[in-house]
C-alpha positions as CSV (number, residue, x, y, z in Angstrom):
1,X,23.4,-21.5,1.0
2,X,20.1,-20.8,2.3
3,X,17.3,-18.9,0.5
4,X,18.2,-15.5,2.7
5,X,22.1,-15.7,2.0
6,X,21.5,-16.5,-1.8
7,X,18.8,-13.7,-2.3
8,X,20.7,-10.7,-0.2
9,X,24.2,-11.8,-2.5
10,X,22.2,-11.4,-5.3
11,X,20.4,-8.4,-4.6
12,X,24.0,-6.3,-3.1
13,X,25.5,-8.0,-7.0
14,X,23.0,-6.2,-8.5
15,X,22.6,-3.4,-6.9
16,X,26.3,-2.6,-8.2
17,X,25.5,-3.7,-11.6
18,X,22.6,-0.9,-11.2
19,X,24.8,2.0,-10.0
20,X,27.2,0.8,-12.5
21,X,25.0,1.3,-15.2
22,X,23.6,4.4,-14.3
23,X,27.2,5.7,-14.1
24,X,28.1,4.8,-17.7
25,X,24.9,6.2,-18.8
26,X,21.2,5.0,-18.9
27,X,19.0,3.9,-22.5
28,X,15.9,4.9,-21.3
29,X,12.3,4.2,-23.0
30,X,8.7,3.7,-22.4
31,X,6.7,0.2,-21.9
32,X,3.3,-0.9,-22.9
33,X,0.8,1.2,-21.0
34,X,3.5,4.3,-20.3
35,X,6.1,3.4,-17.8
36,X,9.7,4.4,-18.2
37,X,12.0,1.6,-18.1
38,X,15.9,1.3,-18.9
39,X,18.7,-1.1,-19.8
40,X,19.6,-1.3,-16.4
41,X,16.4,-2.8,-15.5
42,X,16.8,-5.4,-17.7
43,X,20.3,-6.1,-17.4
44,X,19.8,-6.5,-13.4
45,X,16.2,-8.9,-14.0
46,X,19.0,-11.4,-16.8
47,X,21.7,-11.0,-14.0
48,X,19.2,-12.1,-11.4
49,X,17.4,-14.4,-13.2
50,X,20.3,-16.3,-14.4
51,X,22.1,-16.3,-11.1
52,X,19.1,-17.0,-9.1
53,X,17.4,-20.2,-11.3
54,X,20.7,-21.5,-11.4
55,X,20.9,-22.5,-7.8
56,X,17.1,-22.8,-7.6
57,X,15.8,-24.3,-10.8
58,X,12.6,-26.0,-9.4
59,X,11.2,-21.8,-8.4
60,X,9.4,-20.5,-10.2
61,X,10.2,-16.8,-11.7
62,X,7.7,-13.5,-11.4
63,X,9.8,-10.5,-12.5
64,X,8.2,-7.0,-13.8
65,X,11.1,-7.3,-17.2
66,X,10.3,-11.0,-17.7
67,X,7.4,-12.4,-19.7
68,X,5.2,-14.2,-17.4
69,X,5.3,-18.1,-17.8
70,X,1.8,-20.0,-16.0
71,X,4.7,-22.5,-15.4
72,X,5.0,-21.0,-11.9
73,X,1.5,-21.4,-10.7
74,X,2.3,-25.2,-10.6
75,X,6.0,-24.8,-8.8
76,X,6.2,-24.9,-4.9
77,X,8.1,-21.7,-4.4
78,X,8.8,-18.8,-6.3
79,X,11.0,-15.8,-6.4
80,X,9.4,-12.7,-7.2
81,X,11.4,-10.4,-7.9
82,X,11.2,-6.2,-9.0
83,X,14.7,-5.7,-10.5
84,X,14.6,-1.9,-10.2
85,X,11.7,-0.5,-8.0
86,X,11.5,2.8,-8.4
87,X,12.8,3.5,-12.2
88,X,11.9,6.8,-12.1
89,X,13.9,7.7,-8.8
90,X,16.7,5.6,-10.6
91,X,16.9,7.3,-14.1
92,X,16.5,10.7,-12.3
93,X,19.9,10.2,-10.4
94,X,18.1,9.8,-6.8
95,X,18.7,7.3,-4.3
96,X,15.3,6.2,-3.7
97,X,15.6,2.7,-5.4
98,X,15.9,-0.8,-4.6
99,X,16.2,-3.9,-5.6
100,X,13.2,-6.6,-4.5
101,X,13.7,-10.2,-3.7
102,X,10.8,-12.8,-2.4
103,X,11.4,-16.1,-2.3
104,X,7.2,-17.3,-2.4
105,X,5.7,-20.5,-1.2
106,X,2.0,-21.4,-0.8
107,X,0.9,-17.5,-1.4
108,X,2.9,-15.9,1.4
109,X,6.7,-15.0,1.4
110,X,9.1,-16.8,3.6
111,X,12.4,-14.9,2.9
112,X,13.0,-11.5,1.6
113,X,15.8,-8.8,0.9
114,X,14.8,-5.1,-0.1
115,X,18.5,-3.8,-1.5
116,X,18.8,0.7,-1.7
117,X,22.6,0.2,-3.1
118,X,22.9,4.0,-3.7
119,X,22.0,4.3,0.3
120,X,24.2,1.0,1.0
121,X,20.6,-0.5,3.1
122,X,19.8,-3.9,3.1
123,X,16.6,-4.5,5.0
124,X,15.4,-8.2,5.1
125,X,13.5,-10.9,7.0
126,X,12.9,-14.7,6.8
127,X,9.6,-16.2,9.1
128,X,12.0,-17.0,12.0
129,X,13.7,-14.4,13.2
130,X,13.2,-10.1,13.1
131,X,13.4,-7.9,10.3
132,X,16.8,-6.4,9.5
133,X,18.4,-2.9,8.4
134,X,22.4,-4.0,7.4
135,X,22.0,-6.5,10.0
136,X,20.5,-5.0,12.9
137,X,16.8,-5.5,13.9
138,X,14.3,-2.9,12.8
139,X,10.5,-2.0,14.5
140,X,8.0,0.5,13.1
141,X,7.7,3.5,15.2
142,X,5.1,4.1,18.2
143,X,3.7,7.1,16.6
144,X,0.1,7.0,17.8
145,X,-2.1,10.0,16.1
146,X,-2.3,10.9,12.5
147,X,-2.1,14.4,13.4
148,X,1.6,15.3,13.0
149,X,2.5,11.5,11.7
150,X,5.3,11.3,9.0
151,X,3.1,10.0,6.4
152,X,4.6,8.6,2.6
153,X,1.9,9.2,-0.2
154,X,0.5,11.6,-2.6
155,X,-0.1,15.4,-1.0
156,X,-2.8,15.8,-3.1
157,X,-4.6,12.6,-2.4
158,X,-4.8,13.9,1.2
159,X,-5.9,17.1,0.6
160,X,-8.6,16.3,-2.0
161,X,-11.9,17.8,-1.2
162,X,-14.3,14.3,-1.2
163,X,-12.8,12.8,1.6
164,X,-15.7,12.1,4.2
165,X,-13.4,14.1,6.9
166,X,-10.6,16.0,6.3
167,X,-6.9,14.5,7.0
168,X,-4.8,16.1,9.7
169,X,-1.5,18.1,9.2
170,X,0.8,15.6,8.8
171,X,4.4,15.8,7.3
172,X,4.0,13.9,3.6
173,X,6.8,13.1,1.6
174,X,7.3,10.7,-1.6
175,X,9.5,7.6,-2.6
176,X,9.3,6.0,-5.9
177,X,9.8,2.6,-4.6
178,X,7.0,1.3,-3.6
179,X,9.0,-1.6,-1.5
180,X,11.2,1.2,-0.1
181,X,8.4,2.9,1.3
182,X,7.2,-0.2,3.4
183,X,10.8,-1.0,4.4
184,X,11.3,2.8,5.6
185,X,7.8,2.3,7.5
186,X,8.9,-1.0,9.1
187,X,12.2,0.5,10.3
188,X,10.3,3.6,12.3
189,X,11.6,5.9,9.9
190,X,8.4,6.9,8.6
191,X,4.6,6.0,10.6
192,X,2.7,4.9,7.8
193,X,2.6,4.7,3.8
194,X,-0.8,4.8,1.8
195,X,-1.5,4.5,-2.0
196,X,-4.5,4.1,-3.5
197,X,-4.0,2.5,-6.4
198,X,-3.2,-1.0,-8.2
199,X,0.4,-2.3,-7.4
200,X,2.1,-5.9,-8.4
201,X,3.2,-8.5,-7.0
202,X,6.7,-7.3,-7.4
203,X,6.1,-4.2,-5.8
204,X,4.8,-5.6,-2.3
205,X,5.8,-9.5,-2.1
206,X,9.5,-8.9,-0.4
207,X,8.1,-5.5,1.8
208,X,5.6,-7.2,3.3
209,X,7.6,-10.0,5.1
210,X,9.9,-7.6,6.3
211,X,6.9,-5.4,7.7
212,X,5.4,-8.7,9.7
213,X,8.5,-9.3,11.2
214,X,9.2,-6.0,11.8
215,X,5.9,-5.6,13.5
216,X,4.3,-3.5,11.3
217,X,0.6,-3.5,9.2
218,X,0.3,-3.8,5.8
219,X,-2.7,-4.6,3.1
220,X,-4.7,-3.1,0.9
221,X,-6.9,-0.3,1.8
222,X,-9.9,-2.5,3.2
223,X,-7.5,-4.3,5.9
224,X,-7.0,-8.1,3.6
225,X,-3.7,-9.3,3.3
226,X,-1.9,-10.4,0.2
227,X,-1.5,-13.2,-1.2
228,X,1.2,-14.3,-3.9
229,X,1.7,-16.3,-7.3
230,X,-1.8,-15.6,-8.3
231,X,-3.1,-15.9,-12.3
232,X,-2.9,-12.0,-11.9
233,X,-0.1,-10.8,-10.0
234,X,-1.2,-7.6,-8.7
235,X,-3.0,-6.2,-5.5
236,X,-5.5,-3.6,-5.7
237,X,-3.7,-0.7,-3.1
238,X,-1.7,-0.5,-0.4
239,X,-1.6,0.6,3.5
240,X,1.8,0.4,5.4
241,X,1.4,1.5,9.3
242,X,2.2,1.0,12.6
243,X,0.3,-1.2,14.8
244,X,-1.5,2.0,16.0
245,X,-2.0,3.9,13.3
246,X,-3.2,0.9,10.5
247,X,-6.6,1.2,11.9
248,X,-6.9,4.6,12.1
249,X,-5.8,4.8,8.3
250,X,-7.9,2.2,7.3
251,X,-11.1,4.1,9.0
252,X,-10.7,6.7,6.9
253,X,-10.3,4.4,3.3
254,X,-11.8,1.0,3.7
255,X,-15.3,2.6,2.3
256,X,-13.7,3.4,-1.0
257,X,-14.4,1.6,-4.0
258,X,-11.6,1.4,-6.5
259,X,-11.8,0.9,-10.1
C-alpha cells in the first residue's frame, strides 16, 4: 500500500472512532497553556499512531497528543499528524473537524489526507497528480477582488481600527480547523483564509500540499513557505488564497511584525 492509500484508511478509521466517541460521550479537559482537549483526541492520535508506525516504522512521528521525540529530526520521512483539528468545533457537536495526515520528507509534504468524517469529505493530494475532494479534483476559486470575497478569519481582526487601510466588505465566516479552512480555500469554496497568529506543524503540514496541487497560495503572512520537521514545529501565521487574491492579502499584512 502506498503512503496515500495507507494515510486516507487511517484517517476515514479514525474519523469513525471520533464520531464514535463523541456519540458515547466526550471527557473533556484543559492542556498546558489553555486548550481544551478530549479522550477522543487521544484515543484517535494511539489508534493512528499504532496503526500508522506499524506499516512505517522507519517515519518518524509529530502528533499535537504525543510527546515530541528529537528521534524524528534524524529519520527520512515523517508523518505529521493533528488527530483532531478543530477540538473545539468537535466537543461543541459541530462538524467543522478533521483529521490531518502528512507523510514529511526533506521539509516539504509529499502525501496528504485532510478527513471532516462528520461531513463524510476526504480532500487529499500526493506531488503527482491534483488535489482531491472524495475523489474528484478540486481548484481554488477565480475570485479576483477582496471586496465581496468569501473570506475565513476573525471579524474583528478585519475590522480593527490600526490597519494602515481599511478592509473591504467581504463575507467572513469561522472554522475551528485550521486544515479545514485551507482545504475549503483550495476546493473554491471559500477565496481566501488569514490568521494572524502562531500555528503548528500539525495544523498546516497536510493543508498545504493539498493547496499546491490544488493551485492555491499559502504561507505565512510575509509570502515564505513552510517548511516541516523543524527543532520547533510551528509556523508563525498563516495566508490561504487564490492565485489572485494571495498578493493582494499579503499587501495589506506582510508589514506586520508579530510577537
Amino acid at each position: 500500500m502506498n503512503d496515500l492509500d495507507l494515510i486516507i484508511a487511517a484517517a476515514r478509521e479514525a474519523g469513525e472512532l471520533a464520531l464514535g466517541a463523541r456519540e458515547s460521550g466526550l471527557t473533556i479537559w484543559s492542556k498546558e497553556g489553555g486548550s481544551p482537549v478530549t479522550d477522543a483526541d487521544l484515543a484517535v492520535d494511539t489508534l493512528l499512531r499504532t496503526e500508522l508506525r506499524a506499516e512505517r516504522p522507519d517515519y518518524g512521528w509529530l502528533s499535537e497528543e504525543t510527546a515530541d521525540d528529537p528521534a524524528r529530526l534524524a529519520t527520512g520521512r515523517q508523518f505529521v499528524v493533528d488527530p483532531i483539528d478543530g477540538t473545539v468545533a468537535f466537543m461543541k457537536g459541530k462538524p467543522w473537524f478533521a483529521v490531518s495526515i502528512a507523510v514529511v520528507e526533506d521539509g516539504q509534504p509529499i502525501a496528504a489526507v485532510v478527513h471532516a468524517p462528520a461531513l463524510d469529505e476526504t480532500y487529499a493530494a500526493t506531488l503527482q497528480g491534483p488535489a482531491t475532494l472524495n475523489g474528484a479534483p478540486i481548484a481554488p476559486s477565480d475570485t479576483d477582488a477582496l471586496e465581496g470575497a468569501a473570506m475565513l478569519g476573525d471579524a474583528k481582526m478585519f475590522a480593527h481600527p490600526a490597519w494602515r487601510e481599511p478592509w473591504p466588505t467581504m463575507r467572513i465566516e469561522t472554522r475551528n480547523s485550521i486544515a479545514y479552512r485551507a482545504c475549503l480555500v483550495a476546493a473554491g469554496a471559500f477565496d481566501a483564509a488569514v490568521a494572524l497568529s502562531p500555528k503548528s506543524e500539525w495544523d498546516v503540514a497536510a493543508a498545504d500540499l493539498i493547496c499546491q496541487r490544488a493551485g492555491a497560495a499559502l504561507s505565512d503572512h510575509k509570502g515564505r513557505p513552510y517548511a516541516y520537521n523543524r527543532p520547533v514545529p510551528q509556523v508563525p501565521s498563516l495566508v490561504c488564497a487564490n492565485r489572485a487574491l494571495a498578493p493582494l492579502i499579503l499587501n495589506r499584512v506582510g508589514h506586520i511584525e508579530l510577537p
